[in-house]
C-alpha positions in Angstrom: 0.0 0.0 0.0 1.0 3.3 -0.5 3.8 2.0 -2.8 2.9 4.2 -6.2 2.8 7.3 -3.7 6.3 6.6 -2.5 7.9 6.7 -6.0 6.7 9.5 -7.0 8.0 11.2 -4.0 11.4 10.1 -4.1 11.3 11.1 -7.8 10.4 14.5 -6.6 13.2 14.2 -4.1 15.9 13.2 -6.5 15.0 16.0 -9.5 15.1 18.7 -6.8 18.6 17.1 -5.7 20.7 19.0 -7.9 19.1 22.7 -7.0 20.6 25.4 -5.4 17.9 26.8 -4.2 14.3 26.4 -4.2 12.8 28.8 -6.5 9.1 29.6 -7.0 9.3 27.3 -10.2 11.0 24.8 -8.2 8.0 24.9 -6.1 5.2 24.9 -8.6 6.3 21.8 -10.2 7.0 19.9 -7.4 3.8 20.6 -5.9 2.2 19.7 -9.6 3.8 16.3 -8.9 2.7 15.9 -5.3 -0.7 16.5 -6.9 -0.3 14.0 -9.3 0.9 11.3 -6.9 -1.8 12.5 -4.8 -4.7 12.1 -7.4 -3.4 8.5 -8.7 -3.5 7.1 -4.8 -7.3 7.9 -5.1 -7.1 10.7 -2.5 -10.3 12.4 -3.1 -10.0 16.2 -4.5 -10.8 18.3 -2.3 -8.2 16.5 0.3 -5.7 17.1 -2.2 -6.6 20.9 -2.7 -6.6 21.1 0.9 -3.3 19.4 1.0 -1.5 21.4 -1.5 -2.6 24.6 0.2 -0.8 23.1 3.4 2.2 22.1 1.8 2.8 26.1 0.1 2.2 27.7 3.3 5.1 25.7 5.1 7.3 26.2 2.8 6.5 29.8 1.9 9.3 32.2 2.5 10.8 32.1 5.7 9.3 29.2 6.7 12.4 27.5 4.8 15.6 26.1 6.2 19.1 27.1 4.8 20.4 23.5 5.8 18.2 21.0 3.7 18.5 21.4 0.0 14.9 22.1 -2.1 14.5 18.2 -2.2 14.4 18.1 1.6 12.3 21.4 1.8 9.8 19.3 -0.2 9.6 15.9 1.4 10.0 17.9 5.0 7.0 19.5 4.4 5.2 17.2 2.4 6.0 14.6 5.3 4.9 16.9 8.4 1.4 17.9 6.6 1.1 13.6 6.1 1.3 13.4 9.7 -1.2 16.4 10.0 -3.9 14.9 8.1 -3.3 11.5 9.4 -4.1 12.4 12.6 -1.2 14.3 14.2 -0.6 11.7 17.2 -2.6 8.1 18.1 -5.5 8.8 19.8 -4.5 7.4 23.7 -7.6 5.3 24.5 -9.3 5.7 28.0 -11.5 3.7 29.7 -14.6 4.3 31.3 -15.1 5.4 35.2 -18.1 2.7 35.0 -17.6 -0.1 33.1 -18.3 -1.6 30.7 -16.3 1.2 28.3 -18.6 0.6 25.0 -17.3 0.3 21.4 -19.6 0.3 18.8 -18.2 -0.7 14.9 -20.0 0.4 12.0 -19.5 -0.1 8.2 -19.8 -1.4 5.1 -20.2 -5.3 4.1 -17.1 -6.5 3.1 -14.9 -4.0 5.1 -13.6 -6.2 7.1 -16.2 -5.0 10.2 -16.2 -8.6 11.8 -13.0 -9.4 11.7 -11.9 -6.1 12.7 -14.2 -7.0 16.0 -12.7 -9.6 16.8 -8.6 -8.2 16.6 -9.8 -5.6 18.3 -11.2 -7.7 21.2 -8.0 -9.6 21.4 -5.8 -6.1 21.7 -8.1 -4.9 24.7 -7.4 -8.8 26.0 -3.6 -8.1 25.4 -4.4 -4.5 27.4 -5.1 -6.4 30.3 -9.0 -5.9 30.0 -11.8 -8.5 29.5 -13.8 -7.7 26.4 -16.7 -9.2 25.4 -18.2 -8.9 21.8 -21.8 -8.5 20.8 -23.2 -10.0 17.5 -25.7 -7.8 16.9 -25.3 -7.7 12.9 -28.1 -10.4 12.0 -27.8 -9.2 8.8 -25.4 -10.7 6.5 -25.5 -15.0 6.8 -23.4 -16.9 9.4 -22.4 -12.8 10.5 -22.5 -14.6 14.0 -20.8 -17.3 13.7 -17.9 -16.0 11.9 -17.5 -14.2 15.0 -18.3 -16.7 17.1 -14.7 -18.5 15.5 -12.9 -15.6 15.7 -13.3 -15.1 18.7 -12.9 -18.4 20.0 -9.1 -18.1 18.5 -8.8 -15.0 20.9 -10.1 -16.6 23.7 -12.6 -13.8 24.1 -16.7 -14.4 24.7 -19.6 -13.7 22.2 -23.2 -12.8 23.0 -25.8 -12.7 20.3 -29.1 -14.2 19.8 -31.8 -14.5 16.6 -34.0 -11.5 17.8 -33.5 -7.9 16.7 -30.2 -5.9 16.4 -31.2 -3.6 18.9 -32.7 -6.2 21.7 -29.3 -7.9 21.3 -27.2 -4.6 21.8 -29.1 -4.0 24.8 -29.4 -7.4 26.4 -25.1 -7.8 25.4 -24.6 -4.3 27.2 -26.4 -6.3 30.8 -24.5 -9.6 29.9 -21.1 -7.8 30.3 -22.6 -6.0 33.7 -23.7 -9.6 34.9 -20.1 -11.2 33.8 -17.8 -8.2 35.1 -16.4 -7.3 31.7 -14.9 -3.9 31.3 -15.1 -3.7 27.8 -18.2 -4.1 25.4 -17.2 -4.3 21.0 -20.8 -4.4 19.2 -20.7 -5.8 15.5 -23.7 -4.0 13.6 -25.0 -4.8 10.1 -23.3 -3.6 7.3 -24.6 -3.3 3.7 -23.0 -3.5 0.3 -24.2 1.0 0.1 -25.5 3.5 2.3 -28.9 3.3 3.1 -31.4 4.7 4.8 -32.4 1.2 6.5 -28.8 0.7 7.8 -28.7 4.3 8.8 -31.5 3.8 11.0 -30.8 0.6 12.3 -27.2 2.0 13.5 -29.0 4.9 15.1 -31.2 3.1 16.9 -28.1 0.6 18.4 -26.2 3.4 19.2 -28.9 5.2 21.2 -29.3 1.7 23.5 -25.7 1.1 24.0 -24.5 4.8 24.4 -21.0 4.1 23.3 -17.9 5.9 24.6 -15.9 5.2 20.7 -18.0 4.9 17.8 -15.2 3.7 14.9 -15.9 3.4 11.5 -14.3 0.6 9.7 -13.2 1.1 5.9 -11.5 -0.9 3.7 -7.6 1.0 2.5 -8.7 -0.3 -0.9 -11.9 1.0 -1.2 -11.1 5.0 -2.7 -12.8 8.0 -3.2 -16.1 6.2 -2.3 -14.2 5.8 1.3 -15.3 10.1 1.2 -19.2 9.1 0.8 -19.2 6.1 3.4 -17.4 8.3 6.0 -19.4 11.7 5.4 -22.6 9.3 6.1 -21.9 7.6 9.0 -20.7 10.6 10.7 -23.6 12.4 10.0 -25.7 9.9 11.5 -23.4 8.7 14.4 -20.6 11.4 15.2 -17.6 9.4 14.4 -14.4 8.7 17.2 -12.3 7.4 14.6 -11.8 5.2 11.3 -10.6 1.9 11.9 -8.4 0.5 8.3 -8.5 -2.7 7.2 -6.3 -4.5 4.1 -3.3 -2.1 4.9 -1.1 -5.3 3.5 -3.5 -5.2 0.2 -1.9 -3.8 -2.8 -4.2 -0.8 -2.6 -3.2 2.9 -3.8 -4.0 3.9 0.0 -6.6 7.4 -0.6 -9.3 6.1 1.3 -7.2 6.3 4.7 -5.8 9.9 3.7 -9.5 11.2 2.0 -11.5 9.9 5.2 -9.4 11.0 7.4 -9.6 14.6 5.3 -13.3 14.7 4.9 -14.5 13.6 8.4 -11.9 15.4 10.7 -11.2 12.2 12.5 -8.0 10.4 13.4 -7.3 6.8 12.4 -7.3 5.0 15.8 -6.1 1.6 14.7 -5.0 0.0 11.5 -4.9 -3.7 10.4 -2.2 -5.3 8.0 -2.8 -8.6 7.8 -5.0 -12.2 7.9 -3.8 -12.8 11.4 -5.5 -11.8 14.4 -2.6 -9.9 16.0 -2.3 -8.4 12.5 -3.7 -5.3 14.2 -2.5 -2.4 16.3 -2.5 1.4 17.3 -2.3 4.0 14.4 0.7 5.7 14.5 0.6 8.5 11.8 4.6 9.4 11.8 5.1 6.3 11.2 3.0 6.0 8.0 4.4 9.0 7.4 7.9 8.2 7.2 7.1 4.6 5.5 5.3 6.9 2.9 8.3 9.1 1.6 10.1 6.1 2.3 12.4 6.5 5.5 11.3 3.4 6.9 9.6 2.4 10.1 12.1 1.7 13.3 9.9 1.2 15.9 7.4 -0.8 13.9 10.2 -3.1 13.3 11.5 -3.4 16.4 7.8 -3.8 18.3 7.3 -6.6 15.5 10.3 -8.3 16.2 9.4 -7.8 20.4 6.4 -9.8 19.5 7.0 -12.3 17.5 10.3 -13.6 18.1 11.8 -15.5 21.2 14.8 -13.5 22.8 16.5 -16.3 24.1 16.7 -17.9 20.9 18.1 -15.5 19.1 20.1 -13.9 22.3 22.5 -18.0 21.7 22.4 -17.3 18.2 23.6 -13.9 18.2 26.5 -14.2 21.2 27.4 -17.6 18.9 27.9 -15.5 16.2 29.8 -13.0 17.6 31.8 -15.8 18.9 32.8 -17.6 15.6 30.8 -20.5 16.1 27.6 -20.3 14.0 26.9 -22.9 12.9 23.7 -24.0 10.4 21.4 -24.9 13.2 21.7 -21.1 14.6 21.5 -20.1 11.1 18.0 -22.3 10.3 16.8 -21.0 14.0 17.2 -17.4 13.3 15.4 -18.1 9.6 12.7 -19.1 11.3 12.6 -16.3 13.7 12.7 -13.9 10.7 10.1 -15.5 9.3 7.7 -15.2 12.0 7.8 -11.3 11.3 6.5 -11.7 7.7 7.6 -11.5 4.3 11.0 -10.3 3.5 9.8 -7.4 1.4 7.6 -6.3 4.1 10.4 -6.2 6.7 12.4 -4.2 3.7 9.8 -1.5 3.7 10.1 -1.1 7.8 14.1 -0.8 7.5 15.6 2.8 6.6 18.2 3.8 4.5 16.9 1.0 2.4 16.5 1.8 -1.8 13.4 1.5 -3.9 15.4 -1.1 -5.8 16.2 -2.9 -2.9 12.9 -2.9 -1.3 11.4 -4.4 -5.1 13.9 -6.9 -5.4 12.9 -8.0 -1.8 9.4 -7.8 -2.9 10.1 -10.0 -5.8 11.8 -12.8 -3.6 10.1 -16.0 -4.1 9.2 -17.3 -0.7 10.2 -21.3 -2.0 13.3 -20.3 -2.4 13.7 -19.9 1.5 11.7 -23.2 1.5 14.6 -25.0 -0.9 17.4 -23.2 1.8 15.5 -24.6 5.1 15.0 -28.2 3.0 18.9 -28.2 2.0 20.0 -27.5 5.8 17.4 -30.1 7.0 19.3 -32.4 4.7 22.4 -32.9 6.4 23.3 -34.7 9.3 23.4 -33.2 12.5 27.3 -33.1 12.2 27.6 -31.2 8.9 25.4 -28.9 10.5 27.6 -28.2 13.1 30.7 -28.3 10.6 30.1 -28.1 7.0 34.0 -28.1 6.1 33.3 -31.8 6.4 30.7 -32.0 3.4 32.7 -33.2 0.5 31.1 -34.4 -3.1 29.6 -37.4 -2.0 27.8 -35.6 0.9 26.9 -32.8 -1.3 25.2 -35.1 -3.8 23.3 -37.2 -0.9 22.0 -33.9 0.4 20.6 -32.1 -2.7 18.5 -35.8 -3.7 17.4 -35.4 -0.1 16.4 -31.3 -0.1 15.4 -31.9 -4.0 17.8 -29.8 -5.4 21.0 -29.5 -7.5 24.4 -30.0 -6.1 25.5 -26.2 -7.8 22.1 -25.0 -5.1 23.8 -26.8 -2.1 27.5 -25.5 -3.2 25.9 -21.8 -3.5 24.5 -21.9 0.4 27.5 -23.6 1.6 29.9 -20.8 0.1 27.3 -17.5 1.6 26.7 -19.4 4.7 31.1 -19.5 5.1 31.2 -16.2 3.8 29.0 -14.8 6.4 30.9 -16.9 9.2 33.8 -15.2 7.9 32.3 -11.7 7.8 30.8 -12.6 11.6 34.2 -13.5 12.7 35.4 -9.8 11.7 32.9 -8.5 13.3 33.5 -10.5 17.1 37.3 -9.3 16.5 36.0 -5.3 16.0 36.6 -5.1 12.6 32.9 -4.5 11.6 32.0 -3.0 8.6 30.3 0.3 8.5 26.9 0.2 8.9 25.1 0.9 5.6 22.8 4.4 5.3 20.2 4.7 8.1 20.6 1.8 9.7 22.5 4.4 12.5 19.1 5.2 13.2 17.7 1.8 13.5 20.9 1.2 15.7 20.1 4.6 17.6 16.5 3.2 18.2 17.6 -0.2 19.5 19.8 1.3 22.1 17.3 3.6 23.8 14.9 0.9 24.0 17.8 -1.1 26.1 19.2 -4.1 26.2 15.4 -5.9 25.4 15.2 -4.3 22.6 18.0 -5.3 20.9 17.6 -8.9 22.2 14.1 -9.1 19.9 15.7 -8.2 17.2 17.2 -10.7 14.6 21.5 -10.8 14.9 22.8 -7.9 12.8 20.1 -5.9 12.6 20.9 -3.7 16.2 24.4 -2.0 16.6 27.8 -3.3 15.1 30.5 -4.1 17.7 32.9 -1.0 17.9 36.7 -1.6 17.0 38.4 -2.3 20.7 41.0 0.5 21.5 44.5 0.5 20.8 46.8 -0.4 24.2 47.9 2.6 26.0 51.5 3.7 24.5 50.9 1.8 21.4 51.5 4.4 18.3 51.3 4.0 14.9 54.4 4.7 12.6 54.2 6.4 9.4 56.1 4.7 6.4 56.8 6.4 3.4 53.5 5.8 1.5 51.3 7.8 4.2 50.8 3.7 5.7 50.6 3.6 9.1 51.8 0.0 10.9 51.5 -1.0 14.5 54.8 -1.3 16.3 56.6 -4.0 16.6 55.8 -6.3 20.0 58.6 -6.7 22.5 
C-alpha cells in the first residue's frame, strides 16, 4: 500500500537534488507532482486541494531552512502535513469510570467489520482488559458465527441471539454487567451502500448502547467512495475514529488519507494482515515516514518484540559473535525472521533502504527460503555443526534429499562460510560500517535497552565497535602515508 505514492515522492526528491535553491518554479512543479501522486493514490479532490494549500504555506518564505537542500524542503513539508492529516498523534484510548467502556463498529459489508471486531477484542485482551463482543449484525448469513470462530481463536466471549439488532445490543450491554467485563465491542449490520435502513438501524443501536468510541471501519482499498461512506456515518453517528482494514493489500491507499480529510477524525487503529494480531494502534509518523520512504524503526523493532523468542536469538547472536555459528543457529534465526513476515515487508520497515532494494525483496520467491531450510534439514546433524566436512559425495546425498542440484547446495554452503567469515570480523571489531540509516535503527535499538536489541534478529541492532589501541601503542608512518603497529617486545 502506498507504494505508487512513495515513488513518485522520491522522484520529486531526487529532480530537486541538484538545486541550489528552491525557487518559486522549483515549487510549482514539485507541488504539480505531489498532486499528481496524490490524485493517482485515489485521494479524493478536495483533500488534495486542501493538502496542497498546506504544503505552500510551510514552505513559503521564511518558513524554509538554509540546511536542507529544495529536495528536503519538499519531502520535509510534504511529510509533516502527512502526519497532520493523518491524525497528528494516536488517539490514547481511555476507559470508562463505570464499566463496561462501549465500542460500537459500524460499516460497510465486506470492510472487514467482523474481523476487525474480533482483533480488536484480542488487543483490549492483550491490554489487560476483559472484552466481550456482541453480535448484533443479524444481517449478512453466518455474521455470527464468523465471529463466534474468531473469537474463540482469541479466547474472548460472544453474545448474540436471533431476535433484533437492537434487543441484542441492549441485552449484550447487561450480559457484560452480569459477567464483570470492562469492555463491550458491538458488531452492527453492514450493507454493500449506504442506506437509509442501515442508517436507521445504526441509530437506533447506538442510542441503546450509548457508546464511549463509535469507529468506522473502511477498507484501504476501497477510494474516493471511502469520502461518501465516511461523510454518512458521521452524520448519522458522530464518528471517534476510522478503523483501516487491508493495509497489507496492494491498494493505492486514498481512502485512509481522504476519510481522514473529509471527516476530521483520526485513524485510531489499522490492520495489516489475515492474522488476528495483524492489528494495532495507528501511529501517523510512522506511516508517514514509511510513505516518503524513511522506513519504520519502531514498527520493526515492536514486530520483532512480539513475534520472536529473545532467548533464541540472544544464543544465536553471542554464537555468532563468537565464531561459532553454525547451520542450526543459522535455520533458528530463519525461522525467527520469518515469523515477522515476508522479506519485502520487513524491507519497507528498514531505513536507509533503496526503492530497488525494497522491489527486489518484494520479488523474492518465498520457496526459495523453503529449498534453503530443505537443503540444511538435509544434512546430518554433524555437517550442520561443521560443514568443512561435506565433501562431493555428501553434497550429492543432500541435494537428492532437499530436491535440489548440487550447484544450489555449493551456493548456500559458500554464503553461509562467507558470512561466518564476515561474523568473525565483526566479534574481533573489525565490523563493517553500517550501511545508510541503519544508524538510526541502531540509535533506536539502544534507547529501548538491552530488550530491545535482544528481539531483534542478529545484525540488525548495533555493530560491535573496533576495541581500542593499548595505552602507549602508536602508529608509525612509512613512506606511502601507511601507518603499521609497532613492533611487540
Amino acid at each position: 500500500m502506498f507504494d505508487a505514492l512513495s515513488e513518485r515522492l522520491e522522484r520529486i526528491s531526487d529532480g530537486l537534488r541538484s538545486r541550489g535553491r528552491l525557487s518559486a518554479g522549483d515549487l510549482d512543479e514539485a507541488l504539480g507532482e505531489v498532486r499528481t501522486a496524490l490524485l493517482e493514490a485515489d485521494v479524493e479532490f478536495s483533500v488534495v486541494r486542501a493538502f496542497l494549500e498546506a504544503v505552500r504555506t510551510r514552505l513559503a518564505g521564511a518558513a524554509l531552512s538554509q540546511s536542507l537542500t529544495p529536495g528536503q524542503q519538499v519531502i520535509k513539508a510534504v511529510h509533516d502535513q502527512l502526519i497532520e492529516i493523518l491524525g497528528a498523534a494516536p488517539l490514547k484510548v481511555t476507559y470508562a469510570s463505570r464499566p463496561p467502556t462501549v465500542v460500537l463498529l459500524a460499516g460497510l459489508q465486506g470492510a472487514g467489520k467482523t474481523t476487525a471486531a474480533a482483533k480488536l477484542a484480542l488487543w483490549f485482551k492483550q491490554q489487560g482488559r476483559q472484552p466481550l463482543l456482541v453480535g448484533a449484525d443479524l444481517q449478512r448469513p453466518a455474521a455470527v458465527e464468523q465471529l463466534r470462530v474468531l473469537a474463540a481463536q482469541a479466547g474472548v466471549d460472544v453474545f448474540s441471539e436471533p431476535t433484533d439488532p437492537v434487543e441484542v445490543a441492549r441485552r449484550g450491554l447487561d450480559e457484560a454487567r452480569r459477567l464483570g467485563r470492562d469492555v463491550v465491542i458491538v458488531d452492527t449490520a453492514g450493507r454493500l451502500s449506504v442506506d437509509a435502513a442501515l442508517m436507521d438501524e445504526v441509530r437506533r443501536v447506538a442510542a441503546v448502547v450509548e457508546p464511549h468510541y463509535t469507529f468506522l471501519v473502511i477498507d484501504a482499498a476501497t477510494g474516493q467512495d471511502a469520502v461518501v461512506t465516511a461523510r454518512a456515518f458521521h452524520e448519522t453517528l458522530e464518528l471517534t475514529g476510522l478503523v483501516v482494514t487491508k493495509l497489507d493489500y496492494d491498494a493505492r491507499g486514498g481512502a485512509v488519507l481522504s476519510a481522514r480529510g473529509v471527516v476530521g477524525r483520526p485513524v485510531v487503529f489499522a490492520s495489516s494482515g489475515e492474522k488476528l494480531a495483524d492489528f494495532d494502534l495507528f501511529y501517523p509518523e510512522r506511516m508517514a515516514s514509511r510513505i516518503l520512504g524513511m522506513g519504520d524503526v519502531m514498527t520493526l523493532i515492536e514486530q520483532a518484540e512480539r513475534a520472536m523468542d529473545a532467548e533464541v536469538v540472544a544464543e544465536s547472536a553471542g554464537r555468532m559473535v563468537a565464531g561459532t555459528f553454525t547451520l542450526d543457529d543459522f535455520l533458528a534465526q530463519l525461522a525467527q525472521v520469518r515469523k515477522m513476515g515476508s522479506l519485502g515487508g520487513l524491507m519497507r520497515l528498514m531505513p536507509g533502504v533503496t526503492r530497488e532494494m525494497r522491489q527486489a525483496a518484494s520479488n523474492v520467491d518465498e520457496r526459495e527460503i523453503d529449498r534453503v531450510e530443505a537443503i540444511v534439514r538435509s544434512m546430518t546433524p554433524a555437517e550442520r555443526r561443521d560443514p568443512s566436512i561435506i565433501d562431493g559425495s555428501r553434497r550429492t546425498r543432500i541435494a537428492r534429499g532437499s530436491a535440489t542440484s548440487v550447484a544450489q547446495v555449493n551456493q548456500l554452503l559458500r554464503q553461509f562460510s562467507e558470512m561466518r567469515k564476515m561474523m568473525r570480523q565483526m566479534g574481533s571489531g573489525g565490523a563493517p560500517a553500517l550501511p545508510p540509516g541503519m544508524g538510526k535503527l541502531a540509535a533506536a535499538v539502544k534507547a529501548r535497552g538491552a530488550d530491545g536489541l535482544a528481539g531483534l534478529p542478529a545484525g540488525l541492532g548495533a555493530a560491535p565497535s573496533r576495541p581500542a589501541p593499548p595505552p602507549g601503542a602508536r602508529g608509525k608512518k612509512k613512506k606511502g602515508g601507511r601507518v603499521t603497529p609497532p613492533k611487540q617486545r
